[in-house]
Steps between C-alpha positions, in 0.01 A plus 500: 500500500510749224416798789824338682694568151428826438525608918835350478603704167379786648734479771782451327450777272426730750825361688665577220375824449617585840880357455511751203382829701722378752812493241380809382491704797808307696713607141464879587479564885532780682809454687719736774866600370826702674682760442771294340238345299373838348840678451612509141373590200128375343355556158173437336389350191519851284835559645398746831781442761522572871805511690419405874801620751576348850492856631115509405523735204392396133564620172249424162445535132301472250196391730161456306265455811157713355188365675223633634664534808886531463510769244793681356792386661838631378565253218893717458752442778348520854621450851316472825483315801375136524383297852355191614105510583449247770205302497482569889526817689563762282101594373635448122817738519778509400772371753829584497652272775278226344777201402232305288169498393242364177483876430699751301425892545681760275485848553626753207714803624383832405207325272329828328137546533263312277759217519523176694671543851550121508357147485571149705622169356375168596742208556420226300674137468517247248761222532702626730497810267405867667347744282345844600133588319415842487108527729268778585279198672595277774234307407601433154844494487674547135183612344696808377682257282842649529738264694885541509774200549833542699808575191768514764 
């Protein structure tokens, strides 16, 4: 009887454990967004902004993004170009005719040598909330630990 018990406790704690990494991982999901979705402005937690345009052109500041693989991007007013990167199709590329996508790719104009060129943003969503995290690894998506919420 006391085997039963502790079989049965088991379970339920490892049930439990479950439900939690299932909360967990359902509270932050990747998730696909539109244009109209992405359009406005976005700022970070240190006060870095990015202005998203319908016409596919963005303009940042004061970006802090210094890993050990997105190094040196201009952290003064910036502009470039910014396009969908469809799960499907496009080999990891940026698409311009793309309409939606879980992936963000920004591409600085004129970025001077020794600088970054760009990075991508993955779409997250938490209650109903979308927020962009900066990521150098599709595989571990806001590991950078930069992640920006929509302003207006």
């Amino acid at each position: 009887m006391a085997g039963a018990v502790r079989v049965g406790r088991a379970v339920a704690v490892a049930a439990g454990v479950i439900a939690m990494l299932g909360s967990c991982s359902a509270s932050d999901r990747s998730a696909t967004a539109s244009v109209p979705e992405i359009v406005g402005q976005w700022s970070d937690s240190k006060g870095a902004t990015i202005s998203f345009a319908a016409n596919r052109t963005f303009e940042s500041r004061g970006l802090v993004i210094n890993n050990s693989t997105i190094k040196n991007c201009p952290s003064g007013p910036a502009m470039g170009v910014w396009a969908f990167m469809p799960d499907h199709g496009s080999g990891g590329q940026m698409d311009a005719s793309a309409t939606s996508a879980s992936t963000i790719g920004l591409s600085f104009g004129h970025a001077p040598a020794g600088t970054c060129s760009g990075f991508q943003l993955d779409v997250r969503k938490a209650a109903k909330k979308i927020t962009l995290c900066v990521t150098d690894d599709p595989d571990s998506p806001c590991a950078v630990g930069v992640r920006f919420t929509k302003t207006s």
